[in-house]
N, C-alpha and C positions, 0 to 999 in steps of 0.2 A: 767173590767168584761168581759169574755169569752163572744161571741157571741152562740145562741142556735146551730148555724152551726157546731160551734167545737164542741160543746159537743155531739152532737149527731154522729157526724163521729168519735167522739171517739178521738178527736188530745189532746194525753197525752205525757209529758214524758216518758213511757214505750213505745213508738209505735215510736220515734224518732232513728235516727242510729247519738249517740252521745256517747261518753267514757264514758263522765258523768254518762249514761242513765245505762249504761252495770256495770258501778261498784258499782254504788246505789244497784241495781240486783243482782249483784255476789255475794255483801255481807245480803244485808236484807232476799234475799230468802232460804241461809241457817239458819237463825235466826228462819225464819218464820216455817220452818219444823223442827228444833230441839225441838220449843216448842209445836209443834204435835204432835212428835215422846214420847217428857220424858213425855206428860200429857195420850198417848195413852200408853205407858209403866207404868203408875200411875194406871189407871185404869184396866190395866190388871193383877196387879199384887192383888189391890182389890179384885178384882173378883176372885183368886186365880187361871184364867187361863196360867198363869207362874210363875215359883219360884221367890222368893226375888232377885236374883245376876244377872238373866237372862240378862239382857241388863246393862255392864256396859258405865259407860259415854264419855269414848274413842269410843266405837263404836258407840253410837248416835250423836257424833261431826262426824264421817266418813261417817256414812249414809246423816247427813244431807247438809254436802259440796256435797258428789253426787248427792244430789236431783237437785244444778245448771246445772246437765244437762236436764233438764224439760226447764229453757227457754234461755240455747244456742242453743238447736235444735230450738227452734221456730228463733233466730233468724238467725240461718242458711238456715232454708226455705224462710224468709223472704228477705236474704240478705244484714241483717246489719254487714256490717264489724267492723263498730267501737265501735258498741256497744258489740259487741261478743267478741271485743279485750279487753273490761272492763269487763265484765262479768271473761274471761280468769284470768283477772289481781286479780279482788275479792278474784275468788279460789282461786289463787295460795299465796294470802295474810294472807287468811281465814288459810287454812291449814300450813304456819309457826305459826301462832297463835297458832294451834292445836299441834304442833311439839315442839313451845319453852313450852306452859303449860305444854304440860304431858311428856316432855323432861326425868326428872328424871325414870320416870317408863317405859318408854321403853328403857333404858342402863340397870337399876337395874332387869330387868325381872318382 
């Protein structure tokens, strides 16, 4: 059981400079704004504040791989190298994913 010490200074895995830490990150925090993005894209299409086709799903897979730049900056402030070098490794894993899926439609147009 964590002592109140850690919890209160906050000693998490996310505040550590470990690989592990940074590819957990690289990959769950595009996860976590994709289903921001398609559920604030649901509701605006509800709403009838944009057309049905406005946002297709290639671009909500790209938006939300750049959102990791929200916390490689922080950990560049912070000066975690190993975790920034995980976070690095996520993207660039994240976005073959995105490249082998929609492979076929960006050859065919």
């Amino acid at each position: 059981m964590p002592s109140l010490a850690s919890i209160h200074s906050g000693n998490n895995m996310w505040r550590t400079d470990k690989l592990i830490a940074g590819i957990a990150t690289g990959i769950l925090f595009p996860f976590m704004f994709f289903v921001i993005f398609y559920e604030l894209k649901d509701l605006l299409i509800e709403k009838n504040l944009i057309p049905e086709g406005a946002f297709r799903l290639q671009f909500l897979c790209i938006i939300s791989v750049v959102a990791n730049v929200i916390p490689a900056g922080s950990y560049v402030r912070t000066k975690m190298d190993k975790a920034l070098k995980g976070i690095v490794g996520g993207t660039m894993l994240m976005v073959f994913v995105i490249i082998i899926y929609f492979y076929h439609g960006l050859v065919t147009g």
